[in-house]
C-alpha positions in Angstrom: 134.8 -282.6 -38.9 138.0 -284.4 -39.9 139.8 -284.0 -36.8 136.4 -285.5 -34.8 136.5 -288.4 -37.5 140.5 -289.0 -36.6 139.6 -288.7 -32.4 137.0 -291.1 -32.9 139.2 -293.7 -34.9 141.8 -293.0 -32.2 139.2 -293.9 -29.7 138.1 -297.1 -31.3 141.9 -298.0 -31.7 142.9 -298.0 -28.2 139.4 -299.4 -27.2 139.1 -302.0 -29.4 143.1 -302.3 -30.2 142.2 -306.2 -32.1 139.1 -305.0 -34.0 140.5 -304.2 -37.7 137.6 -304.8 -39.2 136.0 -301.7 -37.6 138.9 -299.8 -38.7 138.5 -300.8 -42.1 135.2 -299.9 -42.0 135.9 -296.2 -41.4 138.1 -295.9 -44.0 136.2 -297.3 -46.8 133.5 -294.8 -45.9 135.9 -291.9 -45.1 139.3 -292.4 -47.0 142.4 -294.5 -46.7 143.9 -291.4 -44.3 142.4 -288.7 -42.2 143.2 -285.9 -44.2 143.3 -282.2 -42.4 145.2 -280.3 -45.4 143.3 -280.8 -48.5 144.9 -279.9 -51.2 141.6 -279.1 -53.6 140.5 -276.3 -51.4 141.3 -272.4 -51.6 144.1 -272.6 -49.7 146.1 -274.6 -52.2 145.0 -273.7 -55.5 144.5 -269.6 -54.7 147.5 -267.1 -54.6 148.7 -266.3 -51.0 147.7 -263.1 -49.3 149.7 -260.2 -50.6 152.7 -259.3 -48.1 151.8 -256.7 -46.2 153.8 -252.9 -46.5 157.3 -252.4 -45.3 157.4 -249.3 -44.4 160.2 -247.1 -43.8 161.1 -244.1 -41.6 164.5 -242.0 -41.7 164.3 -238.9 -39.4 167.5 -236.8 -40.3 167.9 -234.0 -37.2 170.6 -231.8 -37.9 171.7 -229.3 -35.6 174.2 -226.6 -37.4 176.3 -223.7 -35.8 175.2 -220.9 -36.9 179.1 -220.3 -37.2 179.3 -222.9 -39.8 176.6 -220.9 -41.8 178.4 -218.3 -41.2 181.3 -219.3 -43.1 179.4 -220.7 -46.0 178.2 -217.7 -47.0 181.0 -215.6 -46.6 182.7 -218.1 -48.9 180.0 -217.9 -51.9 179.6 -214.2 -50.9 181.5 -211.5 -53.7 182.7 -208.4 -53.0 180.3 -206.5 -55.5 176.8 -206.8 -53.9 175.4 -203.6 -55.7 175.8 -201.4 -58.5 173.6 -198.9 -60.4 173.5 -195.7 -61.6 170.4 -193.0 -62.1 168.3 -194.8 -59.5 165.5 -192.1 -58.9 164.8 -192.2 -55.3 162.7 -189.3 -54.9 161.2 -185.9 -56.4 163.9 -184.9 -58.5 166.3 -186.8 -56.7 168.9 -189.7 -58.4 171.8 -191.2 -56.8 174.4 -193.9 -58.5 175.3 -196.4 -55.6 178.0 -198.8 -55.7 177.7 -200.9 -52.8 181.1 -203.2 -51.7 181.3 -205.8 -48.9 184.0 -204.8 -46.8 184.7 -207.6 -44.2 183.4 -210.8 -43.1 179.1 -211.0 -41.8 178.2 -212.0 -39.1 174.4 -213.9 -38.3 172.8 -213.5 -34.6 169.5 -215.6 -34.0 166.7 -214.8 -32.2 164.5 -216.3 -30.3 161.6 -215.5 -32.7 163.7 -217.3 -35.1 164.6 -213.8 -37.1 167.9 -213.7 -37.9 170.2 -210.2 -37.6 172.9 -210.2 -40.2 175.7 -207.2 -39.4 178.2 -206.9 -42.4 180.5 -203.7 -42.8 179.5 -202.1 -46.3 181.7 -199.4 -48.2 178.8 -197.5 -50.0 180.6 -195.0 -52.5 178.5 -192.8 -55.4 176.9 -189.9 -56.2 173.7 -188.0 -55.2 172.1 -185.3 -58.0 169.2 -182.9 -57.3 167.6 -182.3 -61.0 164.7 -179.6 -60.3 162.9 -176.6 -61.7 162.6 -174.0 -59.3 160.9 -170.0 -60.2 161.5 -171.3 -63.8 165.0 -172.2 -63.6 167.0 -175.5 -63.4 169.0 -176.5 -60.8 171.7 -179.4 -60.9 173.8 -180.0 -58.6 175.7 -183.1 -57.5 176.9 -184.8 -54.1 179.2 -187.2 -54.0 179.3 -189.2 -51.0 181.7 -192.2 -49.4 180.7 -194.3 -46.3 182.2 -197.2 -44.4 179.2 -198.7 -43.1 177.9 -201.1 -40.4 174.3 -202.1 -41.1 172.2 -204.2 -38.8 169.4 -205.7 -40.7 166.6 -207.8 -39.5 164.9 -210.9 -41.5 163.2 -214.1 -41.3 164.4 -216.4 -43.8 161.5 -219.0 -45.0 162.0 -221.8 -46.8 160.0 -222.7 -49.7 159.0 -226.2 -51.8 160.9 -225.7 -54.3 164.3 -225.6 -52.0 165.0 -221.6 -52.5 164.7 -219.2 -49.6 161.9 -216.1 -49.1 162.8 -213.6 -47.3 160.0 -211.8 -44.9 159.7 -208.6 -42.6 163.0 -207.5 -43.5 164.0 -204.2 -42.1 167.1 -202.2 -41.6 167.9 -201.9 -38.0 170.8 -199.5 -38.5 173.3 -198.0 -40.7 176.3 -198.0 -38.1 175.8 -194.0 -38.6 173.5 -191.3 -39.9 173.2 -190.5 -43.1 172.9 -187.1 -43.7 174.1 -184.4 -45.9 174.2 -180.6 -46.3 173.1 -179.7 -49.7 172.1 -176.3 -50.8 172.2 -175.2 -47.3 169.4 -177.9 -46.8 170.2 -180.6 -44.4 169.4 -183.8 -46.0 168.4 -186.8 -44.3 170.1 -189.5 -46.8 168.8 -192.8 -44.7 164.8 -193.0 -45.9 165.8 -191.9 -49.5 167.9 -194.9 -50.1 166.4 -197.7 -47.3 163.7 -198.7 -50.2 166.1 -199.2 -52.5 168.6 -201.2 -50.5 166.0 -203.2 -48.7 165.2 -204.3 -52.3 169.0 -205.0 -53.0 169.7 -206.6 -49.9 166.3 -208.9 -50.4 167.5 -210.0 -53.5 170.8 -210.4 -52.3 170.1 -212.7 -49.4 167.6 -214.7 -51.6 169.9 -215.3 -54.6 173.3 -215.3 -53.1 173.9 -215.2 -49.1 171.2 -217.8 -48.0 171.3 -219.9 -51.5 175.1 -221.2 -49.9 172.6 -222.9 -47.4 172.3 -225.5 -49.9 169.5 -227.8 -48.3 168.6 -229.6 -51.8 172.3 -230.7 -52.1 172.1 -232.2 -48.1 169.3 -233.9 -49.1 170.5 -235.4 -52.8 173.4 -236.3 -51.0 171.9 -238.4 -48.2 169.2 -239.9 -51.0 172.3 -241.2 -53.5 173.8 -243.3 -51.1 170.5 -244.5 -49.0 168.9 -245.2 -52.0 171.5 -247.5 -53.7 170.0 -251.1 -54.1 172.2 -253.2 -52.0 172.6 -256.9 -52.5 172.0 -259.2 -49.2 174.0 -263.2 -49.8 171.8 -265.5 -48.1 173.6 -268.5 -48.2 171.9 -269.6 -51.5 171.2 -266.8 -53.7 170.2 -263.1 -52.2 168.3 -260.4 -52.7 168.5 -256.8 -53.9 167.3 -254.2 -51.3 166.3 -250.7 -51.9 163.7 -247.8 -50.6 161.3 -246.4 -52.6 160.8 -242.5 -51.4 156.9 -241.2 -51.2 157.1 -238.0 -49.3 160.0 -235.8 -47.6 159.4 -233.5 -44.8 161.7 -230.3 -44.7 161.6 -228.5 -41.9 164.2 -225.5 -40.6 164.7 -223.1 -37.3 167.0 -220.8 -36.2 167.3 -220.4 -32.5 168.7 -218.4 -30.0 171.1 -220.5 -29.3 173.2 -219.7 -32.5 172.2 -223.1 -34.2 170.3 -224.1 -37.2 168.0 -227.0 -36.7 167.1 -229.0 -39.9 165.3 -231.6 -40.1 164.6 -233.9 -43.3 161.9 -236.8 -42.5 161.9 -239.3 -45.2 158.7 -241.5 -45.3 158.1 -244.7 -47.8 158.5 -248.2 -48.1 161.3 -250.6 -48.4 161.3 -253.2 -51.5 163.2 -256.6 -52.7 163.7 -258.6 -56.0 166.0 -261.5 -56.9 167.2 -259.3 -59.5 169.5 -256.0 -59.7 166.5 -253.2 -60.1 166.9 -250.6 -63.2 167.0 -247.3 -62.9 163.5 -247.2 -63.9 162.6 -248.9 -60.9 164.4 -246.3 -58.2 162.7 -243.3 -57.7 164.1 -240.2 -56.8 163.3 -237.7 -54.2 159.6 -236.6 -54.2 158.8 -233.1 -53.9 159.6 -231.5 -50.3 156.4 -230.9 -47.9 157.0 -228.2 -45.0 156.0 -229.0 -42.2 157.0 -230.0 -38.3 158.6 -232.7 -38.1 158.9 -234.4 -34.5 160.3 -238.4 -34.9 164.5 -239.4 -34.2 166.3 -241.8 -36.0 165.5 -244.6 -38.3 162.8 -246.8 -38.6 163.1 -249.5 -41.5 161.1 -252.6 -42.0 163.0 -254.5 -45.0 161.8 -257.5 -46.9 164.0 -260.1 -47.0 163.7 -263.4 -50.0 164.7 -267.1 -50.2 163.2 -268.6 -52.7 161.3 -272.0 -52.0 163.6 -273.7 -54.4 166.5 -272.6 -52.6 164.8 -273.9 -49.3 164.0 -277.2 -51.2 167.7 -277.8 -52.0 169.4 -276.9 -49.0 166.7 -279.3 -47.1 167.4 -281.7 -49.7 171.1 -281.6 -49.3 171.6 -281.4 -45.6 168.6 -283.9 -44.8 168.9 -286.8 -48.0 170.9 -289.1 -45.4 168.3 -289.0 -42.4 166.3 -291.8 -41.5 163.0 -291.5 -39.3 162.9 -294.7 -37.1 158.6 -295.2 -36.3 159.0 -298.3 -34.2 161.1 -301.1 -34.2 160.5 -302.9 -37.3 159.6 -299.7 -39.2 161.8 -296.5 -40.9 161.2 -293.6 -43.0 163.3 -292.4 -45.3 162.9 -288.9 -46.9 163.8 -288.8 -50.8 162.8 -285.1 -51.8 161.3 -281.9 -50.3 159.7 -279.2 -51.4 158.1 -276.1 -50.3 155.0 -274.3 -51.2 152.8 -271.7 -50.1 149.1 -272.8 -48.2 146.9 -269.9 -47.8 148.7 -267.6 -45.1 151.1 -271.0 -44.0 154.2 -272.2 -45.7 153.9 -276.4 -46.5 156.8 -278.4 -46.6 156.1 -281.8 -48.5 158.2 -284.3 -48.4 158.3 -287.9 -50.4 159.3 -290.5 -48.4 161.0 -294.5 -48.7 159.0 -296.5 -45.8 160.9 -299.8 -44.8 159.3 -302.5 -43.1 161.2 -304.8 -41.9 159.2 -308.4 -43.6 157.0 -306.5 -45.7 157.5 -304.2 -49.2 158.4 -301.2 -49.1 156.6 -297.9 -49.8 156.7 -294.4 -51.1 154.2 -291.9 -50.0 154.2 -288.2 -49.4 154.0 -286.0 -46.0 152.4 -282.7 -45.8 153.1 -280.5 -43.4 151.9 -276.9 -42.9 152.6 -274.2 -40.4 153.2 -270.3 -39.3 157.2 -270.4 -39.8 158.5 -268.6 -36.5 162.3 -266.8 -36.4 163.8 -268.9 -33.0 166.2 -265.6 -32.1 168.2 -268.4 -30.0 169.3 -270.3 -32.3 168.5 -268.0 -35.5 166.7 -270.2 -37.4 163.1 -270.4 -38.9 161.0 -273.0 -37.1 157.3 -274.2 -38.4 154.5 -273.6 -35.3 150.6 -273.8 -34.8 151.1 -277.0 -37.5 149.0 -279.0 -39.6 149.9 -282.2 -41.4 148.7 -285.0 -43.7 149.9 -288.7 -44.6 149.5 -290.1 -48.5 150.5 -293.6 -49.3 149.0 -295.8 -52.1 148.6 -298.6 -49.8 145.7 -298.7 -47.4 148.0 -301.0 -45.0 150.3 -298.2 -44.6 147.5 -295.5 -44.1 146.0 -297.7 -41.2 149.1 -298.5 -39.7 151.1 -295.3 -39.9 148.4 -292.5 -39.6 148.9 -292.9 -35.9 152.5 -292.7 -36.4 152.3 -289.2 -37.5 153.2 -286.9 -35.1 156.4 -288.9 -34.6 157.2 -287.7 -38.1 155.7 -284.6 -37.2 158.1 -284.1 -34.7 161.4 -284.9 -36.9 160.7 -282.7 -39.7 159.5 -279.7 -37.2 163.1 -280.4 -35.6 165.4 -281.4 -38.6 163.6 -279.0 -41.5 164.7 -275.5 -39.9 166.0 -272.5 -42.0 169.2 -271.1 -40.5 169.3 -267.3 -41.0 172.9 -266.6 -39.1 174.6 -265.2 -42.3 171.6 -264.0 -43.9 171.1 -261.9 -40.8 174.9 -260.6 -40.6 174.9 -260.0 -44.1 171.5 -257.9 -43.9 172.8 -255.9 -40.4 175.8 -254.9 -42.6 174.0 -253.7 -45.3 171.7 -251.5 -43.5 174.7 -250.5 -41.4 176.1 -249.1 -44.6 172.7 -247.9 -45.8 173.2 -245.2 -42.8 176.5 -244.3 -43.4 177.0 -241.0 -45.6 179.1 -238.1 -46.1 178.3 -234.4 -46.8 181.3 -231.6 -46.7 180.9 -230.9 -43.4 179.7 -234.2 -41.4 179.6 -237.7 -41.4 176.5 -239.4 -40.3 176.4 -243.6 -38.9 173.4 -245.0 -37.2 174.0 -245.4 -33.5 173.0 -248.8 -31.1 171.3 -250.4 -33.7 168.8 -252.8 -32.8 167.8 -255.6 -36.0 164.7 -257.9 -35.2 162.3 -260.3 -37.0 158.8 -259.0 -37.1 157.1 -261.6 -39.9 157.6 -264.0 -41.8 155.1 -264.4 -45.0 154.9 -266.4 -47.9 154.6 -265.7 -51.6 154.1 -267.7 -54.4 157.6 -268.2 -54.8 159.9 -267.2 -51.9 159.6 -266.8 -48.0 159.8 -263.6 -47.2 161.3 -262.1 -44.0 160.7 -258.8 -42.5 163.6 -257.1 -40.7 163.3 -254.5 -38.7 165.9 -252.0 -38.1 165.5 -249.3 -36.0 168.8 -246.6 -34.6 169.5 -243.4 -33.8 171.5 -241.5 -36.7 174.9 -239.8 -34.7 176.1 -237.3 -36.9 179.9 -235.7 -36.3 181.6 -232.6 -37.6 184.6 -232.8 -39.8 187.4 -231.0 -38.5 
């Protein structure tokens, strides 16, 4: 309705260009201006929209020798796996085992994702036959000494709360039989004792060989330095930048290609504040969910702040000696800005000195309101799709200047941009940094990132800035 009230005046103006009277007609039934932003409606006096999420992705593939495993658990692996003495293992049957590692393991992968560990053993100990036979007693004792090879057969599983199941664990081979003449019986040593050391070497592996695969401590590491709030300088003030973890995907496989995949998928949101956040604020790692995990690479949205004040003042400072000529006998001169939110748009207002050359001058205020748009030429925030509106006190100025509008439009669209060069350096390097970490055996940087603008929204106090990051992680070995 408004804008059909200003085409019509506009109409009458360059069709009638001598009849004032008309004009003043309108605007003693319609206002001294024609007014598109009014400033008593919804989108002035309601809170802005809430931001929208910032979600953030971090797919962590890691693809370990199984040589390197190798060599982890050999290192937490003692000598001692196994000692105990009067273990019954059948009818009147006892045996005290002391089982010794005697060399290095070795771990082959198959393709079904089992895992074959071959470790040479020195089994030493005793076995005792304890019977009643035609009324009497027999005892009798056999002591035995081995150097074994056994071949044995599991599928580790991981489970939520970071420790290791084993499953279908069997004993492939001992490296030789085990039998032994006793009595004048031949006695078949192998199924007497394979229950007894498939519940050794299951506790074993669970609470010593695999727990050196230390997933939980990969994970912590890579969370305590992704997850330290990082400040971004923005030219004015800055903002504090952190994630906020919601769920972690674990997911492991051996294959036959002698390598352990593992992958850690980290899914939440990113968040921002003026100020440092407290502990209280950071979370820590959720819980781990297994399942398959198929995404590369990061994925980050982050918010980025500069508050309207700061805006205000750096428009203030760089602009307070401009001077908007409207014609020949009239200029404008801008004497404060400020910034504001309008609904879904940002506003800039600005008060304004208008000299007229012959005639008083006068102050008056400029609205202007728009979808603020990142230029990635220049890097700088520019205001599109715009609105604007004209307040003076005098109704000479309103039906004089309201056509000149646009022109000051047009100098504030073009003078009153953000610049967001350092901001945005300052920002790359910090998520740079935020993908740089260390564990014991690698180092981990993101690769080719690529860093764009993908909205721009305003609160009640700041403009917010969504960057979006998204690389590939590369991870290297240390030698």
């Amino acid at each position: 309705m408004l804008h059909a009230i200003c085409s019509i005046l506009s109409f009458f103006l360059l069709m009638h260009k001598y009849s004032i009277y008309l004009i003043i007609l309108f605007f003693s039934i319609y206002g001294w201006a024609c007014r598109s932003l009014p400033m008593d409606g919804p989108e002035a006096l309601d809170p802005p929209p809430p931001l929208p999420e910032a979600p953030a992705t971090v797919n962590l593939n890691m693809e370990i020798p199984l040589s390197f495993a190798e060599e982890k658990i050999n290192s937490g692996l003692g000598e001692q796996l196994f000692d105990e003495k009067d273990l019954q293992i059948g009818d009147g049957l006892f045996a005290d085992i002391d089982l010794k590692k005697a060399g290095l393991l070795g771990l082959t992968a198959k393709e079904s994702g089992q895992v074959v560990l071959e470790m040479p053993v020195s089994l030493d100990g005793k076995l005792r036959v304890e019977k009643t036979l035609f009324g009497q007693r027999i005892a009798t004792a056999l002591p035995f000494q081995e150097e074994l090879n056994p071949q044995i057969s599991f599928l580790p599983v991981l489970k939520p709360n970071w420790e290791f199941d084993i499953e279908d664990l069997e004993i492939l081979s001992w490296g030789k039989p085990l039998e032994y003449d006793m009595l004048g019986f031949k006695i078949d040593f192998e199924p007497l004792v394979k229950r007894q050391i498939v519940r050794i070497m299951e506790n074993q592996l669970r609470t010593g060989t695999l727990a050196a695969l230390d997933f939980k401590h990969i994970a912590n590491n890579f969370w305590s330095s992704f997850s330290r709030p990082r400040y971004v300088e923005n030219g004015f003030s800055g903002t504090y930048i952190y994630p906020h973890a919601e769920k972690l995907i674990v997911h492991d496989r051996f294959t036959a290609d002698q390598t352990l995949l593992l992958s850690l998928t980290l899914e939440g949101e990113m968040r921002s504040q003026k100020d440092r956040p407290l502990a209280t604020q950071l979370a820590s790692l959720p819980d781990i969910s297994l399942e398959k995990t198929t995404g590369e690479g990061l994925d980050i949205t982050t918010p980025l702040r500069i508050g309207f004040e700061d805006i205000s003042s750096y428009l203030n400072e760089t602009l307070s000696d401009s001077l908007f000529v409207l014609d020949s006998r009239t200029t404008l001169k801008p004497l404060r800005f400020t910034l504001r939110h309008y609904g879904a748009q940002t506003m800039i207002i600005m008060d304004f000195l208008a000299r007229r050359q012959g005639k008083k001058d006068l102050e008056g205020k400029f609205y202007l309101a728009g979808q603020p748009v990142f230029d990635p030429q220049s890097e700088v925030i520019r205001m599109e799709n715009v609105d604007f509106r004209l307040d003076t006190k005098s109704f000479f100025a309103n039906s004089s200047n309201w056509m000149r509008r646009r022109k000051i439009m047009k100098a504030i669209r073009k003078l009153g941009v953000i610049p967001l060069t350092g901001y945005l350096e300052n920002a790359r390097s910090s998520l740079m940094e935020m993908g740089e970490w260390q564990t014991g055996f690698a180092t981990f940087t993101l690769d080719r990132p690529d860093i764009s603008i993908s909205g721009i929204y305003p609160t009640s106090n700041d403009l917010v800035i969504f960057v979006q990051t998204k690389a590939g992680i590369q991870m290297e070995w240390i030698k």
